[in-house]
C-alpha positions as a Markdown table, in Angstrom:
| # | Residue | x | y | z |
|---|---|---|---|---|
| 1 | Unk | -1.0 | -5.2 | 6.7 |
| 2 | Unk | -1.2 | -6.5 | 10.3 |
| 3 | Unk | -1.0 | -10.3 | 8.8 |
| 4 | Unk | 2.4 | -8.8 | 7.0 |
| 5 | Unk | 4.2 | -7.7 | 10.5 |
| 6 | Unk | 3.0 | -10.1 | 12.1 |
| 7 | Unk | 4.6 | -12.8 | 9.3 |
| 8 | Unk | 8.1 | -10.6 | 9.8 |
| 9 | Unk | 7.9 | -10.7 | 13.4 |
| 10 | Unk | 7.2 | -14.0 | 14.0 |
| 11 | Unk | 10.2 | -15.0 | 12.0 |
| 12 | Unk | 12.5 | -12.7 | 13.5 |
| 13 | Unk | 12.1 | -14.5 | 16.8 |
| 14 | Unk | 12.9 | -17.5 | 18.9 |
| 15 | Unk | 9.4 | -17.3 | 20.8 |
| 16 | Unk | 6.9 | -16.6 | 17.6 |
| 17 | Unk | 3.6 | -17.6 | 20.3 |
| 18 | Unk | 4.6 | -14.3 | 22.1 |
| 19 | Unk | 4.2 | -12.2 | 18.8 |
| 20 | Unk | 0.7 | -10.4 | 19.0 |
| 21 | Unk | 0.1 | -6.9 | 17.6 |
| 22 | Unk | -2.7 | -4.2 | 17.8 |
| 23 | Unk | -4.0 | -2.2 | 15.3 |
| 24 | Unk | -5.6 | 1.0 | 15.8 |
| 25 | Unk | -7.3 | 3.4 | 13.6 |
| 26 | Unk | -7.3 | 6.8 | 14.9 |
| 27 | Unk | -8.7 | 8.6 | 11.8 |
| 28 | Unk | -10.0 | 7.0 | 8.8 |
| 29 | Unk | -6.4 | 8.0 | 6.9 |
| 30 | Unk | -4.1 | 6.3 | 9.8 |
| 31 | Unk | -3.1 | 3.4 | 10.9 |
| 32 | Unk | -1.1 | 2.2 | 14.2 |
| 33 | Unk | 0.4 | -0.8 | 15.3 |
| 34 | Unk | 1.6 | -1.8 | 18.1 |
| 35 | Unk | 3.7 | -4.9 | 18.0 |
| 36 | Unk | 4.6 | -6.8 | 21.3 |
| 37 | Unk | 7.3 | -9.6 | 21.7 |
| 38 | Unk | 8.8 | -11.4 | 24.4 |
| 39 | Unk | 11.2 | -9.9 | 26.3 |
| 40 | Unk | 13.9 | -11.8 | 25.2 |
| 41 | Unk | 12.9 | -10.9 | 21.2 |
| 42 | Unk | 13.0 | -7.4 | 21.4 |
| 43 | Unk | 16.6 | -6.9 | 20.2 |
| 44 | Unk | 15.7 | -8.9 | 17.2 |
| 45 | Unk | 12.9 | -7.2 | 15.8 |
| 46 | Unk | 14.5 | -3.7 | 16.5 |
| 47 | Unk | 17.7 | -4.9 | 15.3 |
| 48 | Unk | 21.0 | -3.2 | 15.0 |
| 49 | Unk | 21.1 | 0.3 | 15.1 |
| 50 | Unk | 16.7 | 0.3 | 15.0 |
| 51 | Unk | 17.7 | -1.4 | 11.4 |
| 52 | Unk | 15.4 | -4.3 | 11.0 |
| 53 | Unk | 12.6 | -1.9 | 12.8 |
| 54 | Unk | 13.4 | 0.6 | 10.3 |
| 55 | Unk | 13.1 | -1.6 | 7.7 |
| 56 | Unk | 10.0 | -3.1 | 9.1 |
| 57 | Unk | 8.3 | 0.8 | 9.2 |
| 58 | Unk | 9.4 | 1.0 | 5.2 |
| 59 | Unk | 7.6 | -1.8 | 4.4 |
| 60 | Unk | 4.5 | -0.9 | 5.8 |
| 61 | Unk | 4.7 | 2.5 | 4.7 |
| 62 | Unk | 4.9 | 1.5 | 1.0 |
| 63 | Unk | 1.7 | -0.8 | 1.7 |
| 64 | Unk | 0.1 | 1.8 | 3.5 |
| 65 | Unk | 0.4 | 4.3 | 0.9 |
| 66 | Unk | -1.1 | 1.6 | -2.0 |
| 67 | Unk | -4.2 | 2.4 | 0.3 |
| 68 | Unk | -3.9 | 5.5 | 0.3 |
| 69 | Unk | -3.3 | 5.6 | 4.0 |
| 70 | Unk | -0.5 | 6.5 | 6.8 |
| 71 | Unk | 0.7 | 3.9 | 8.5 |
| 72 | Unk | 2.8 | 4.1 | 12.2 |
| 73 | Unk | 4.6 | 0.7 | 14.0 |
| 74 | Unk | 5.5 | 1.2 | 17.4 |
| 75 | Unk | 7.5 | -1.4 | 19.2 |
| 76 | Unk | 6.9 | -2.0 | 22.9 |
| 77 | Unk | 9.7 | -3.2 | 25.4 |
């Protein structure tokens, strides 16, 4: 999953090297990521409206919940 957001982001972006992400695991059920860009990139990966974001959190969702697990992407400015 993190490979999968990471993939997205990266592409989303004009400075991919500044793409890292976290993943935490508060419970054995849940999953969070935290996904940091540049400063510059962080209208792209939310997108218009919190679109792309949006979409982003669907995706991970449905690939979450293959698992069996709850999955949660937070996007730090």
């Amino acid at each position: 999953m993190k490979e999968f957001i990471e993939f997205i982001a990266k592409h989303l972006v004009d400075t991919p090297e500044n793409v890292s992400i976290e993943e935490v695991h508060p419970n054995e059920k849940t999953i969070e990521m935290t996904l940091k860009v540049g400063p510059d990139d962080v209208g792209k990966v939310i997108g218009k409206q919190g679109k792309t974001a949006q979409a982003m959190r669907t995706l991970l969702t449905a690939i979450a919940a293959k698992e069996g697990k709850r999955a949660i992407l937070k996007i730090l400015d």
